[in-house]
N, C-alpha and C positions, 0 to 999 in steps of 0.2 A: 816240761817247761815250768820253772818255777818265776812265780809272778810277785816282785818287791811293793809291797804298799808305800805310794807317797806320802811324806812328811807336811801337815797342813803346817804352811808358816807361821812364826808365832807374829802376833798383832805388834803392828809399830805403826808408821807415820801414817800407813792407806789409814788407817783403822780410825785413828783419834786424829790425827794433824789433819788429813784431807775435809773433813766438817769444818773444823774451825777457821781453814785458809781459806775455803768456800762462804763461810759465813764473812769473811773480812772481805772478800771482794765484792760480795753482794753489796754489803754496808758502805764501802767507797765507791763502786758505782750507782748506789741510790742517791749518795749526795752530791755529786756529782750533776747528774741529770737535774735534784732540786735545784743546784745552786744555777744550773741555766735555764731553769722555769722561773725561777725568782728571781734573775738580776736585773737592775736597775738601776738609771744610769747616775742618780743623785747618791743613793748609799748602796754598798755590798758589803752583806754580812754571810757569815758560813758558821753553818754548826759544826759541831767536830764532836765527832760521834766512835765510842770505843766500842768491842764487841769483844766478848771474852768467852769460854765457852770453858767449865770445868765438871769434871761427875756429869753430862748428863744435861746440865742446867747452864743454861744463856742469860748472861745479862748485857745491859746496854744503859753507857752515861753518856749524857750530852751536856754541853758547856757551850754558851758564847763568847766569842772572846769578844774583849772592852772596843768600843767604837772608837777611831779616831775623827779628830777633828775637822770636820772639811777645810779646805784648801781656801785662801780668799777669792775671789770673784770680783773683778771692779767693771766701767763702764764707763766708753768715753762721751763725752759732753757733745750732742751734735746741735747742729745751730737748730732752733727754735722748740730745744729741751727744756722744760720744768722737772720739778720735782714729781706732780701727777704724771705727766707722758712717760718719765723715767723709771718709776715704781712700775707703772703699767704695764710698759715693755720686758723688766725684768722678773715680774708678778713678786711682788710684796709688798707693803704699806709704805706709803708717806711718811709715816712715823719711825718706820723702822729704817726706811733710807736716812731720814734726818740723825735716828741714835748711832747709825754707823758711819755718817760724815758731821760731827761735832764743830767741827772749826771751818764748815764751810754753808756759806748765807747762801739760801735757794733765792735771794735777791741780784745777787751775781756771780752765774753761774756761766764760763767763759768756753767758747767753741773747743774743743781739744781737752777740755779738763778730765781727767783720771775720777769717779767715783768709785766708793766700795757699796757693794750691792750683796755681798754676801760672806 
């Protein structure tokens, strides 16, 4: 009975690709999991995270990308609103209500009126 030695394969994807495809799913599932430990309901930001893996040696870039502007916010007038109750309810200053309604007098201020509050 003569007995053939198998042929050990030569190294391809198991060998190098399988780390690197491993290391990429790790990396998208830890941001992942952050970005729903960290969200919140005024801003969401997300890093973006590369992972590269060459020779042996791993690196890793992270970048924010640029915030956008939030959305306006405004706030209807109910009857017996001020400018203090109105701040108060949507928490920021007096001052900052006033800089973001310019053309309109906390002297009269009309049931059903539209403010910007944010």
């Amino acid at each position: 009975m003569s007995r053939t030695r198998r042929r050990k394969p030569s190294p391809g994807f198991a060998r190098y690709g399988a780390p690197a495809a491993f290391l990429a799913g790790v990396t998208i599932a830890v941001l992942l999991v952050h970005s729903a430990l960290n969200h919140s309901s005024s801003t969401t930001t997300a890093t973006v995270a590369t992972t590269t893996q060459a020779h042996g040696h791993t690196s890793t870039t992270s970048k924010k990308p640029k915030r956008k502007k939030s959305a306006k916010r405004f706030y209807t007038v109910e009857s017996g609103d001020t400018y203090g109750t109105i701040a108060s309810k949507v928490g920021i200053s007096v001052d900052r209500l006033q800089s973001l309604n310019p053309g309109v007098s906390s002297n009269a201020l009309r049931v059903g009126q539209k403010l910007r509050v944010g």
